[in-house]
Each structure stands twice: as C-alpha cells, then as structure tokens.
N, C-alpha and C positions, 0 to 999 in steps of 0.2 A: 655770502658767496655771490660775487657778481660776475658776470656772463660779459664774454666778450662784444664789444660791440658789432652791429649787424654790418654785412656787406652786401647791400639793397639793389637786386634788379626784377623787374617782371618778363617773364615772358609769358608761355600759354597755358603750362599743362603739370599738376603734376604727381609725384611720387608717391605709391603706396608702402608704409612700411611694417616690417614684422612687431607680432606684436607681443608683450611680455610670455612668459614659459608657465611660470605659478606663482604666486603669491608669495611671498617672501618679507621677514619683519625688515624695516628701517627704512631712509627713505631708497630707491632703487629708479636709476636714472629713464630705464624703460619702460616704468608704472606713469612718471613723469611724464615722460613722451606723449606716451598711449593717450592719459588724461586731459592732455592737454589738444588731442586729435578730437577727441570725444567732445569737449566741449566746445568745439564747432562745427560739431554736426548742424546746430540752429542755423548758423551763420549761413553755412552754405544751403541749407532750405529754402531760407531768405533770399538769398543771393541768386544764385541758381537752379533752385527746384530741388537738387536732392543734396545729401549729406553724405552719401555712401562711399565716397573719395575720402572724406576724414572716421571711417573706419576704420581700427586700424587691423592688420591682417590677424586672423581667426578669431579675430570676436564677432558674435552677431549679436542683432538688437532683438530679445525677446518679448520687450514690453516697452509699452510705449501710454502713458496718462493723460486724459482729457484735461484739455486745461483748467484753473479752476478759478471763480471769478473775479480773480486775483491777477491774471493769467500765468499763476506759476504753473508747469508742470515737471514731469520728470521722466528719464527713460531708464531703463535697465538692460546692460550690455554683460553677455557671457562666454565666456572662453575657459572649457574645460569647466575645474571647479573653481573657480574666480566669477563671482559677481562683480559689477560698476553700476553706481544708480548714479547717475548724472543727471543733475537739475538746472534747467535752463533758466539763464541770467533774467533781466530788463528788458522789456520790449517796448516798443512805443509807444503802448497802450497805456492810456493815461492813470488806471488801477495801476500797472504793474508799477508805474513812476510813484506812486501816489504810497507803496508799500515803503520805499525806500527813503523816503520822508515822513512817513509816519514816526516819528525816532525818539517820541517819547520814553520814555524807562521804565519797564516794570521788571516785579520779582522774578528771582529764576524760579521760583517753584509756587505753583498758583494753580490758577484753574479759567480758563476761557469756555464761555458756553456762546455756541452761535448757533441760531432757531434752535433754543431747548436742549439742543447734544453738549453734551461736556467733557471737555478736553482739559483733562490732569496733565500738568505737564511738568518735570524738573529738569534744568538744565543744570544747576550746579546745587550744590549740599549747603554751603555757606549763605546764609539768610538774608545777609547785607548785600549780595550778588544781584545786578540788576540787567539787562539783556533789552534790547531795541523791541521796540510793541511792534512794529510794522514787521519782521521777521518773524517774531514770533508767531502770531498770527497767519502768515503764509505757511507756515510749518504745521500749525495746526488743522491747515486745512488739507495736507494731504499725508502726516503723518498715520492716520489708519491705514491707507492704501500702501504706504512704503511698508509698514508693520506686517498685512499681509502678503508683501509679492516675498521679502525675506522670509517667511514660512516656508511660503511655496517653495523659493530657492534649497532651502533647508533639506526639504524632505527627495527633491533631486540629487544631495549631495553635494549643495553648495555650501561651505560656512565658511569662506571667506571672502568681503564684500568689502569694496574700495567706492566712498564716498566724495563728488569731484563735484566742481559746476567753477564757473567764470562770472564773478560781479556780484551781481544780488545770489544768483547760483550758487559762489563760493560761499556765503556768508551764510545761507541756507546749507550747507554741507555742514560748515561747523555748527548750528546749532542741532541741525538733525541727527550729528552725530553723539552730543551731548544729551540729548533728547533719548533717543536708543539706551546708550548706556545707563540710563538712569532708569529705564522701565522697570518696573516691580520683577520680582522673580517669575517665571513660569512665561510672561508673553513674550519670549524669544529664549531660542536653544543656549544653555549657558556655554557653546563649543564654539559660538557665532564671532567670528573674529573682524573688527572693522578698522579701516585704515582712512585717513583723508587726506584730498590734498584739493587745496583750494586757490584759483588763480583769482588776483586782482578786488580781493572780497574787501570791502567798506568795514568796520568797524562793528560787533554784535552785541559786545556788554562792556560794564566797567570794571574798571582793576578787579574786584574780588573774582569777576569770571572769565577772567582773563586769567589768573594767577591759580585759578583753582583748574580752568581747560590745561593749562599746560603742564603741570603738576600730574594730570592723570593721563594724558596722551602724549604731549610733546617731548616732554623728559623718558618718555617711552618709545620713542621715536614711531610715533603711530600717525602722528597729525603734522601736516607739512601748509604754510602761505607762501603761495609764490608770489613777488610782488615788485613793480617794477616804480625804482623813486622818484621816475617825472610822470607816473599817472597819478592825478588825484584822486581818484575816486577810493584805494584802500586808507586815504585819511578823513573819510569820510564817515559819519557824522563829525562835524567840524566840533572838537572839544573846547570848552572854558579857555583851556590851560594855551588854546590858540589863539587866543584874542576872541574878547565879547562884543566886538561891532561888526558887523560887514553889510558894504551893500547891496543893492539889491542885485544889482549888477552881477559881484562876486558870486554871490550866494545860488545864480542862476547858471553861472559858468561852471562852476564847482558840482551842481545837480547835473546839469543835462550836459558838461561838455560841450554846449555850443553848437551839435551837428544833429545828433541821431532822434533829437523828439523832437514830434510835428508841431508846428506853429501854434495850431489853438491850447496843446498839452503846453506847452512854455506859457503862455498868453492864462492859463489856467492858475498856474503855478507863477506867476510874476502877481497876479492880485491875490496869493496868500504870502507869499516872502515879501517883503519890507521893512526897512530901520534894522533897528538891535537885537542882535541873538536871542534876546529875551522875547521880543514881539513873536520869534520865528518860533520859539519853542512852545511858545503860548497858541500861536495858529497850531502846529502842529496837536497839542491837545483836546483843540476846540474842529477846526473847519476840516483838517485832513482826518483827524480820527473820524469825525462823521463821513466820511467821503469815503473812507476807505473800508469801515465796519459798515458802509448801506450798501455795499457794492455784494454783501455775503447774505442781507435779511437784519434782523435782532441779535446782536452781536452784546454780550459782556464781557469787558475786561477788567482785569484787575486794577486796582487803581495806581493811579501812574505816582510813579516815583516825583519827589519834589527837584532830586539830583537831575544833570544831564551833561553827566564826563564820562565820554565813551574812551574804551583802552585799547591801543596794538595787539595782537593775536601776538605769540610767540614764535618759534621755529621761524623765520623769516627768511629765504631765500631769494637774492635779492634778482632781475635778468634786466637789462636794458641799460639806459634809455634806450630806445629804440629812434635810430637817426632815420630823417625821414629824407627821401631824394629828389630833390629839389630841382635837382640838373634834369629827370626823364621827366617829369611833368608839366613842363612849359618848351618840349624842344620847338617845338611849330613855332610857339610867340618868339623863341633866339631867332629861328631864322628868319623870320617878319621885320624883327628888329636889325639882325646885319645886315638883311637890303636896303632898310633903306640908313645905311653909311654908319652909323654909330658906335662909337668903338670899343670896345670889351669891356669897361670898367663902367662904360652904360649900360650897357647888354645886361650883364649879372646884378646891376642894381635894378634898371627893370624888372628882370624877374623876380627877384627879392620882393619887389613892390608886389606882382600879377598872383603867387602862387607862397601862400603862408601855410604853414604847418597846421591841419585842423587840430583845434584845443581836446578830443578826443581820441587822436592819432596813436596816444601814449596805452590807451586803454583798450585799444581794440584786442579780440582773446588769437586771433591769427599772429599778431606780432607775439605775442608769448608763446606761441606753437614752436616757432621759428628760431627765440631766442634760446630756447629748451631743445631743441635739436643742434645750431651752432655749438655752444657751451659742451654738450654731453656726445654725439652724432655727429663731427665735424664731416667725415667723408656723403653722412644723408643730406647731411646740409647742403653739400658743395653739391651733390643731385638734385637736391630741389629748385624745380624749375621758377616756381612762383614765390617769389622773396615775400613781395609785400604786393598785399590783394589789392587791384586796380580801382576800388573801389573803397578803398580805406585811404587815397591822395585825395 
C-alpha cells in the first residue's frame, strides 16, 4: 500500500487532531494516525521543549519511565479504555547507538541475567529463531516495568493496549510484543488484548521469527510496519543475502544517516566498523557487546548465534518517499544568485550544488506523521500547517 506523494510546504503552526473512539481489531487508519502523532512526542521535546501538540485529542499521558542506561524509555498514553505504550526511538547517545549495532544473534528463548536478576525471556516457540542481542537486551531492561504499569492498566479497566514506537522504538514494539505474548500463564490478564504498529523499525530476527511473528499476529491482522522504501534504516541490519563487503564509509551512512549523531559517537563507531561484514560482525561480538553490557554492570548473555541473516517483518505498509523541497530552502542564496545576472539554468544548478537532501531526511518519524495523514486524512492534511519540520531541511 503506498501513499501518495507529499506536497511540502512550511509555515508556523499546527493542527490538533481527534483522536481514535475504541479500540477496534485490524489495521484502522485513526490508530495509525494517533500512533504516528505519539511517536513524536520525543521529537518535539527535543525540538521545542514540549510534545503536547503531538498529542492527539483525548488521550493523556499517564506515565512516563526513567530512562534506562540504555537510554531506552517509554510512555504510556490513555484514552477511555485504550492504553498506547509508546517507546522512544535512538537518541544521540552513544549507548542508545551502541544498542542498534549490537546485532549479534541470539536465541528467541533464553535467559539474560544483568547484576544477578534474571530475565527469562521467549520471543518465538520455534528453537532455530534467533532475534538481534542489542534489542533484546533493551527489552529486558524495561520489560518488568511495562509488565507492571499493564496490571495497573488492567485493574482500571483497561485490556486493550496498542503497542507503537518509531526506529529502535518500532523494533522494540515488535519484540515487546512478542515478549508479552509469550509470558507464562497468570503474569498478565488472559482478557489483555494487544495490537502494534511500528514506524520505520530496522530488522529484529531471522526468518524463523519472522515467519513465526507473522503467523501469530500479522495474519491476525493485529501487528502492522509502516515503512517508507527510500529510508534505510527498516533494512537494517545489513543481511548476507545483501552483499558481504561494505565500506567503512557505507556502513557509517547506513548507521547514523549522516546527520543526527554527534561527532565523537561517529568518531567512536568509525574505530569499530571497518573492512568486511565479517570484521563488523565480529567487532559487534567482541568491542560493542562489551560497550553496551558495561553500560548496565555484569551482564550475561546467551550465547550468540554463529548465523547473522536478519528477515523483513511482515504486514508492510509501504508511505513515501517523502520528496524533499528543495526550492524553499535556499530562496535567499536564488535571489543572491539572480542579482548578480546569471540565468535560470545556473540559478537551479547552483542550488542543486548549495542545499542536498540530508541522507536521514527519508527517516525522520514527522515525515511518516504527514505521509499517514495525506494517504488516509486528505482534508487534515490540506489543514496542516507544517508539512515538513524546518528543522529536518
């Protein structure tokens, strides 16, 4: 299903919209929306201080999780009896980068102990199912806390809970939600109904748990990736079956996009990526699992799988590419350039030269807000003031 393309302008301010009624099975274009509001709540934290503009109308934010030193966390948004645990993406923090390259393989069902506490965990039934170490691990560090605030929800009269996040976020949705399902009997209400939908999420395991998640959600139309085909980052970890060389180069464009992590985190992460897929897989074993398990205390993991052929999620719903405007972000330097005499077919090659499309333009989770409102909201759309955040040119 792909989404028409965007019709890009900025101005100042904008639009609050209503937001879904109840919970309802399959996908539902206004679960979408809302989800896709929610997970820029961070953004505009970041950006401008608060997030309460990408609220979307009658949900409030009940709970809100300390980061953890991972820096994943997560929030919990409720409207009537509808829960959202929304889990926020990458940040520039060199942990939070450091989880998403962690991408070693281990079992879906095993056991991580970190200082002494032990985290049973099953993501899929099938034994040969293997799942990214670096997620897992972030999952385990805040899956008690998600297990208790669903109680809590529970015993308010909430059993129906929509699982969402954007990037590392998404890909933490789907395991958390596989994570959930699989809990032993008794630590959650069996009446607990959960749904996902996950923007722009990287790659979580290989084919068996990939074929076993979709077999028990997707084909039940409970679990939804939104995902747009000029952002790299949902093909990410880079598989085999992609070519086993890349350089250092690629292999840094492809993690960080180019823009949003700070110079000494690139600078960190260029003296572990080097040469052949194989060196990277092997750093990933050795220097980033020490990096990323000392950042928690004494961490065990299971032992990593010898494979490392990560699989597509299923349900794929595709939005974008998301064209970027080229013409409002250099009008100053046009008119610089028409004074002084040069004629049109210079002008627009100039700018061409002055103002390139940033290499994570494709990924940002605001253009998925936008492209998810044109596609389904064509009349919200055409009210929304701010096309593309001034701040993603």
């Amino acid at each position: 299903m792909r989404l028409i393309p965007l019709i890009t302008c900025v101005i100042s301010s904008l639009v609050a919209l209503p937001g879904i009624a109840q919970y309802q099975p399959g996908f539902q274009s206004e679960e979408a929306r809302d989800m896709a509001m929610l997970c820029n709540t961070h953004t505009f934290i970041d950006l401008y201080g608060s997030g309460e503009k990408m609220i979307p109308e009658g949900y409030e934010r009940v709970y809100s999780s300390v980061a953890t030193p991972l820096d994943n966390k997560f929030e919990i948004f409720k409207k009537g009896d509808l829960a959202v645990i929304e889990i926020r993406g990458s940040t520039a923090s060199m942990m939070s980068w450091m989880v998403n390259v962690h991408s070693s393989m281990i079992p879906a069902k095993g056991r991580i102990v970190v200082n002494g506490k032990k985290f049973d965990y099953e993501f899929a039934e099938d034994t040969s199912a293997a799942v990214h170490s670096g997620f897992a691990l972030a999952v385990a560090t805040i899956a008690e806390e998600v297990v208790a605030q669903i109680k809590e929800l529970h015993k308010s009269g909430v059993h129906d809970v929509i699982i969402t996040g954007h990037s590392q976020g998404g890909a933490l949705a789907h395991l958390l939600r596989a994570y959930l399902e699989h809990l032993p009997g008794r630590k959650l209400a069996k009446d607990t109904n959960f749904k996902t939908y996950a923007f722009a999420a990287p790659m979580v395991g290989d084919k068996a748990f990939a074929q076993e998640y979709e077999r028990n959600y997707c084909t039940k139309l409970s679990s939804f990736s939104i995902v747009n085909p000029g952002d790299p980052i949902p093909k990410m970890p880079v598989a085999y079956k992609e070519g086993s060389v890349f350089s250092m180069q690629n292999i840094m464009a492809m993690i960080t996009g180019g823009e949003s992590v700070k110079s000494n985190v690139k600078n960190a992460l260029l003296n572990i990526f080097s040469g052949s897929m194989e060196k990277v897989t092997g750093a990933a074993d050795v220097s980033i699992a020490k990096r990323v398990e000392g950042a928690l205390g004494e961490v065990e993991m299971p032992a990593y799988r010898k494979e490392w052929n990560f699989e597509p999620m299923a349900t794929k719903l595709e939005v974008g590419p998301f064209p970027y405007p080229q013409s409002l972000a250099d009008a100053a330097a046009k008119e610089q350039a028409t004074g002084e005499g040069l004629n049109d077919d210079k002008v627009e090659s100039d700018l061409e030269q002055l103002k390139k499309e940033p290499s994570f333009f494709q990924h940002k989770p605001y253009n998925y807000y936008v492209a998810v409102l044109e596609r389904y909201f064509p009349a919200e759309y055409n009210a929304l003031e701010v096309k593309v955040l001034p701040e993603n040119l």
